[in-house]
N, C-alpha and C positions, 0 to 999 in steps of 0.2 A: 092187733092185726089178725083178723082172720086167718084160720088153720085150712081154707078151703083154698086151692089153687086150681089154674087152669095148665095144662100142658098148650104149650103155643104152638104144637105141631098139630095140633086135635082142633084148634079152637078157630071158628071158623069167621067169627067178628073182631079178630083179634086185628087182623090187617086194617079197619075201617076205624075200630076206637082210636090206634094208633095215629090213624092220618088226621083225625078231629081234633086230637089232643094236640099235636105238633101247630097245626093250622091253629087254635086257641093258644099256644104259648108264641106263638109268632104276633099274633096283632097285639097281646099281650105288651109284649119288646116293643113294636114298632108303637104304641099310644104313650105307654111311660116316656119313652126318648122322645118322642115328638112334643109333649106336655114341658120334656125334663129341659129340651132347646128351647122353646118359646119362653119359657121363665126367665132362661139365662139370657135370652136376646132381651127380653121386657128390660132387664136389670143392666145390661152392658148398656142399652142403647140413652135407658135416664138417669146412670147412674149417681141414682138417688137412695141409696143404700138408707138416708136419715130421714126419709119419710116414715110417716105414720102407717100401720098397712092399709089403712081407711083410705087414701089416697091409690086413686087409680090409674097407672101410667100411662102414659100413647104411645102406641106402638106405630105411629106416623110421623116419626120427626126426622127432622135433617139429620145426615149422617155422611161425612165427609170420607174420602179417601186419601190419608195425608200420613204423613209420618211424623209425629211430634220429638222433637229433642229437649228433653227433658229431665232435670233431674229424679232422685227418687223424693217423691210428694207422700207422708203420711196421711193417713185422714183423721178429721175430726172424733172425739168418743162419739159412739153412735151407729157407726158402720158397719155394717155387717160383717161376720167375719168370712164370711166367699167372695169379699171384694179386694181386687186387688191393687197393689201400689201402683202407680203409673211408671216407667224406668227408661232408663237413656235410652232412645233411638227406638222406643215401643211403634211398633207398625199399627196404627188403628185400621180397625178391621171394616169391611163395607156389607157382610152380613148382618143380619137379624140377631143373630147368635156371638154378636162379637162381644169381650167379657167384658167387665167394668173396667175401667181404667181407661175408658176409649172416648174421643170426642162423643157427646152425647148429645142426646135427642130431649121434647119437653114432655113438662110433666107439666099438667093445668096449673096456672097460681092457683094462690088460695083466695080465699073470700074477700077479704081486706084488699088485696091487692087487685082483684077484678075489679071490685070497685070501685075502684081508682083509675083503672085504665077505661072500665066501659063510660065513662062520665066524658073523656073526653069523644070529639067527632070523631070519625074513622077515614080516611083515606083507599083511594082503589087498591086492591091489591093485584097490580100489574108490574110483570118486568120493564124498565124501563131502558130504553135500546143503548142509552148513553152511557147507562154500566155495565153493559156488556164485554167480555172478556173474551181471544181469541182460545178457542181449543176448551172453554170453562162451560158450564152448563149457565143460565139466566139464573138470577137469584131473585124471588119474591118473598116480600116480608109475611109471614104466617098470620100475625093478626095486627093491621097496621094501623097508627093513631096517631094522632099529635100531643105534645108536652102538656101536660095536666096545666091546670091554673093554681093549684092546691100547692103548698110549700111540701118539697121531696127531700125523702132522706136517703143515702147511698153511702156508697163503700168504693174505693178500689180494692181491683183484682189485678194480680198479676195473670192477667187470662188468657196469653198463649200456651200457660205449662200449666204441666198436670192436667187433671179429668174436667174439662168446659164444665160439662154437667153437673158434674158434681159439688164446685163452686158455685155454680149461678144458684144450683138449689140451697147452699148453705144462705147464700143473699139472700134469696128470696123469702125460702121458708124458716131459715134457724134464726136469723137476723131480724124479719118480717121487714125488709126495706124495699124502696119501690123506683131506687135511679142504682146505675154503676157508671163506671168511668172506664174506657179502653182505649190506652193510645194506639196510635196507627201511626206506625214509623215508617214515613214515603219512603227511605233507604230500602227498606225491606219487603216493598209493594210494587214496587217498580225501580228494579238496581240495573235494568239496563231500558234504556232509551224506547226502545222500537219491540224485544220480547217480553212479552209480556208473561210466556211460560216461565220461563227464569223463577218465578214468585209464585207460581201457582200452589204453592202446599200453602203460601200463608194466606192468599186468598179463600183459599178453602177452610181455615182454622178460622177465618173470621164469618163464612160463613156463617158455620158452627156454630160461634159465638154468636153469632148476633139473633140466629133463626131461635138456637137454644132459648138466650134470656129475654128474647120477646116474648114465646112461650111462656116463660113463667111468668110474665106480669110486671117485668125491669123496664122503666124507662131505660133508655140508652145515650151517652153522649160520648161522640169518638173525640181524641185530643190529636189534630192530625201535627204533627213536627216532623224536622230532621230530612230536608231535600237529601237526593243522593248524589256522591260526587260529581256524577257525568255533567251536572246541573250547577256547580259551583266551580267558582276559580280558587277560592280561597282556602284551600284545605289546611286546619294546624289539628294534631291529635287532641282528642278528648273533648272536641268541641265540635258543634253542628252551626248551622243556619237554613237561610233560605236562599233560594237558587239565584242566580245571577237574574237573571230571564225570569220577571212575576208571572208571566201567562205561562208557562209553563205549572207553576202553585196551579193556577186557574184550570188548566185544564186535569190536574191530577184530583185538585177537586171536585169537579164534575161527576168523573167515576168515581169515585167514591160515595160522594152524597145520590146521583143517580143509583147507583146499586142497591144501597140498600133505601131506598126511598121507603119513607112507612116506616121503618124498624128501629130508627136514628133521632130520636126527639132532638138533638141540640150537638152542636158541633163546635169544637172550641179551636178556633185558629191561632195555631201556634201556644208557644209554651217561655213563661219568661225571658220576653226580648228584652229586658233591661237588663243582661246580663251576657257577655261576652259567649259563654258556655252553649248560650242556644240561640245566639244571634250573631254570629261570625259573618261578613259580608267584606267585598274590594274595599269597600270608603270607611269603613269601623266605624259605620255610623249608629252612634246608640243612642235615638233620640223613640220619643212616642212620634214626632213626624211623619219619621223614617217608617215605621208600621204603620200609621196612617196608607202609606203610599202602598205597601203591600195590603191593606185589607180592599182599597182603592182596584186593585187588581184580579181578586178574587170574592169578593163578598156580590159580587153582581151577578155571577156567575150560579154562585151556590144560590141565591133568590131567586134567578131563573129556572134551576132546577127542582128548586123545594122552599115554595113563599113560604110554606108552614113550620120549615127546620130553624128551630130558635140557634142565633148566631150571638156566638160567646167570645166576646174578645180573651186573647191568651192572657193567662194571669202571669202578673207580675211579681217577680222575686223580692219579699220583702229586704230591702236594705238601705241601709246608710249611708254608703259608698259612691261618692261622685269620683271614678277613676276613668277619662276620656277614651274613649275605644275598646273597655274593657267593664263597667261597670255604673251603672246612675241611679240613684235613691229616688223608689219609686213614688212615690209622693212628687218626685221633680218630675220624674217621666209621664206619669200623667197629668198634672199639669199640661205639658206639651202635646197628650194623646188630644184634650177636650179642645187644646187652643188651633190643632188642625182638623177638627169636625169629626172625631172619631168615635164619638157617640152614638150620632145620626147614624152611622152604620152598622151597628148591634144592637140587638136585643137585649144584650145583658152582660155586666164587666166580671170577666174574671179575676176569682180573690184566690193568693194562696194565703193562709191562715197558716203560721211555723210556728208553735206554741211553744216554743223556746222553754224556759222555767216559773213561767207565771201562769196564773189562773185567765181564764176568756174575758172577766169580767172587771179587769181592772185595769185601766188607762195608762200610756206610759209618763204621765207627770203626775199621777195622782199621788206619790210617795209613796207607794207600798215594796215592802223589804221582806226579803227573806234573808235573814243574818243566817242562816246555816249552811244557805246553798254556797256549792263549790265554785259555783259558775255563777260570774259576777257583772255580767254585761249590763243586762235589766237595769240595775240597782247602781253600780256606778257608773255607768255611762247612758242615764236614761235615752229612749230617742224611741220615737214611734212604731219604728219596723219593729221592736220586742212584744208590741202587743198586740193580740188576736182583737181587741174592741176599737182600738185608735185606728187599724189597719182598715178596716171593717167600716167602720162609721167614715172613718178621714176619704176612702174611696167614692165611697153615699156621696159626701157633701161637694165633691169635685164634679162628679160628675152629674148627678139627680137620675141615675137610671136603676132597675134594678140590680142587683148583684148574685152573683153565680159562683157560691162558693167550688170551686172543682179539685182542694187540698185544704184540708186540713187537720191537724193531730197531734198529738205531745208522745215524744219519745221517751223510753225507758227501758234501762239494761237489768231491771230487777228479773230475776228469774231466768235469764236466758244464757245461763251455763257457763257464760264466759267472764273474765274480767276487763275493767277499761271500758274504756266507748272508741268508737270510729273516731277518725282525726277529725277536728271541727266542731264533735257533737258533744264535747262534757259536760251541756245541760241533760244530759239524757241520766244523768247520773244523780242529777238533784231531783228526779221524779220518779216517784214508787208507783206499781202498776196502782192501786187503790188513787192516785194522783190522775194516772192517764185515763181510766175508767169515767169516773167524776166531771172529768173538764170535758172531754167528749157531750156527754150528756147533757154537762150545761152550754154546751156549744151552741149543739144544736135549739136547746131553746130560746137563747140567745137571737140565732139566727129566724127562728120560726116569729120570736116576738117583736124583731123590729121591723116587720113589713114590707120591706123591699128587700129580704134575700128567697131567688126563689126554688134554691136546694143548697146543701150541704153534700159534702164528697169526702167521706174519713178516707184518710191515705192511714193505713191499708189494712187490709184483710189478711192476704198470707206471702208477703215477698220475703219475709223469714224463709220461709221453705224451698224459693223460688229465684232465686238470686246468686246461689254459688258461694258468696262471702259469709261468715262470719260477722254476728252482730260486732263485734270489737275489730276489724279488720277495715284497710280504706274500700268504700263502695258498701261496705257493710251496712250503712246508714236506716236505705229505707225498712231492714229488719227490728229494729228497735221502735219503728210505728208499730210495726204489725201487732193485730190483737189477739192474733194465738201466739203459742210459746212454740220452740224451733221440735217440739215433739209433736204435736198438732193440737194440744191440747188446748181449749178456750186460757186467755186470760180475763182479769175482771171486765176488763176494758168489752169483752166479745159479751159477756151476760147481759151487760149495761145496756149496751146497744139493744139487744136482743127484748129487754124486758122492757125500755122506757117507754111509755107514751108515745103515742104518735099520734096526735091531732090533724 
């Protein structure tokens, strides 16, 4: 420090430095905080915490004004640590600067998966007036295309809860997959007749959703289920169906496949009707007819709005169970789907694949035993709904059309904190994560190699986290798919996916 000083009452530029210095420590403040917001907006709006920093965000993507209810969501290793959990009743913010944890915006796919998308033709990107929503803004799809020709690999998400963005980019980029699966539960899109605001926050999450993982480079396919009461006579708890009135389906249809035209590769109507559970109706009538006469009612509709939206009939519940009004082995129900013309009206049959306690690749007469497993169905009570290749193949040969796997997975309670399994599932207990990793993997090539599957859909990615239950608790179920563990952390099953081939 200099010994030399100025008296300030003497010094005659003393007034002028001051005001320059002040004016420099001022735009100083205002460039740091203005550089320090846009970062955080960049990061809240894609939050994409697990990108590489070589990836460069847009700061142009949809951003919804909703309120999510949601539980608390960890993230995967990788995330930055200024990112935040998402938590019950989180307000997403509708600034540039709202933090992570908030419906998010895109981030470019990567290379591979451009690839894939630019190969197919493009579609207008225009609102279309018939999805339009009173009081809602028009939704246009950001870069719109139709279903590749190339066999797809995918994931479900539980993609109302937790960070949209943040999800779609684990699909996207940590997984390297290029289809997802999101149901859209009519109950909760339209729960009253004529308001249509009622439902606007979930309209708006699906927004989100969809503008989001179109951005990244996801095919998309909604699984629309579950009319809501106004619409049905039949109400018994813990069971849905379809509405009394089909043209009612039909037109709830409409807006939907209208909305998001472009952004929606493939829509799957309905969700195993051969089962009481999601097929409750006046007549309990559980036939493939019976859904003939409902696709009969709505598949015209959706063609008129989107010739190019690949139409996926609802897969069926693998089971054995001929119980009248309550339950029919699907092998018997479709039978009856092909013998009332119900092919001619889809593009492509939906398969659930239940990987029960056997490997993808082995037939259920073929004799194969696992003397250790606890769970003994497979083995002594062979029958076809226990195996991922008979179900698979045996659908092929009913029908000759392609097939669209939209579930499939093998459960397991190895590592997931608790003991027991869910009521129902004590096959999940004869399969070690290194089991569910494995079969996955050969699944999917499985399905790539027999030529007419023309995607796979792992059930699931993180409803561990997302669900409320306890893997060993009733409802707990779909947590023992999931392929992280209930801390967020990968299981084998998420590397597998992550690192196999993809042809």
């Amino acid at each position: 420090m200099s010994r030399y000083t100025f008296n300030p009452k003497i010094d005659p530029s003393r007034d002028r430095r001051r005001r320059l210095l002040l004016g420099a420590l001022a735009f100083a403040v205002v460039l740091v905080v203005g550089v320090a917001l846009f970062i955080i907006g960049i990061r809240g709006l894609t939050g994409s915490g697990i990108l590489p920093a070589s990836r460069a965000p847009s700061s142009t993507g949809f951003v919804a004004n909703v309120t999510i209810f949601a539980p608390n969501v960890t993230m995967l290793p990788g995330t930055p640590s200024g990112a935040t959990k998402s938590t019950a009743q989180a307000l997403v913010a509708t600034s540039a600067s709202a933090p992570a944890g908030t419906v998010a915006s895109g981030v470019a796919p990567t290379a591979t998966v451009q690839s894939q998308v630019s190969q197919t033709p493009a579609v207008p990107a225009v609102a279309d007036p018939r999805g339009a929503l009173p009081g809602m803004a028009d939704f246009s799809c950001p870069k719109p295309h139709i279903a590749p020709a190339n066999f797809g690999y995918g994931i479900q998400s539980n993609w109302p809860v937790g960070n949209i963005g943040y999800w779609n980019t684990v699909m996207s980029d940590r997984l390297k997959l290029n289809w997802t699966k999101a149901q859209v539960r009519w109950k909760d899109f339209q729960p009253d007749r004529n308001d249509w605001s009622k439902a606007q926050n979930n309209w708006q999450l699906l927004d989100a959703f969809t503008a989001d993982a179109n951005k990244k480079g996801l095919n998309i396919m909604y699984g629309v289920i579950d009319a809501p009461e106004w619409a049905r006579s039949t109400i018994v708890p813990q069971k849905t169906g379809p509405p009394d009135d089909y043209s009612l389906a039909a037109k709830f249809f409409e807006k939907v496949v209208a909305r998001y035209k472009g952004c929606v590769q493939a829509i799957e109507v309905w969700n195993e009707m051969n089962i009481d559970r999601e097929w409750t109706t006046p007549s309990g009538d559980i036939t493939g007819a019976a859904y003939v006469k409902f696709l009969n009612a709505v598949v015209p509709t959706i063609r008129a709005v989107d010739p190019s939206l690949m139409v996926v009939m609802g897969a069926l519940a693998p089971t054995g169970i001929n119980a009248p009004g309550q339950s029919q082995d699907d092998f018997s129900y479709m039978d009856q789907f092909v013998a009332a013309g119900g092919p001619n009206l889809v593009d492509c049959i939906g398969v659930h694949l239940n990987g029960y306690n056997m490997p993808p690749d082995k037939d259920w007469d073929a004799g194969y035993n696992n003397p250790s497993a606890s769970f003994r169905g497979p083995f002594d009570g062979p029958h076809h709904s226990w195996s991922f290749k008979s179900t698979l193949y045996g659908y092929y040969q009913r029908t000759n059309k392609p097939q669209c796997v939209t579930e499939f997975g093998w459960a397991s309670m190895e590592n997931l904190g608790v003991s027991g399994n869910p009521p129902g599932f004590e096959f999940a207990l004869d399969n070690t994560e290194k089991q569910q990793a494995e079969w996955i993997v050969k699944g999917f090539q499985m399905m790539r190699e027999s030529g007419f599957v023309r995607f796979g859909m792992v059930f699931n990615l993180d409803y561990i986290q997302k669900i409320g239950q306890k893997p060993n608790e009733a409802g707990g179920d779909p947590a023992t798919y999931s392929v992280i563990r209930p801390d967020g952390a990968p299981r084998p099953a998420f590397d597998a996916i992550a690192n196999m081939a993809k042809p």
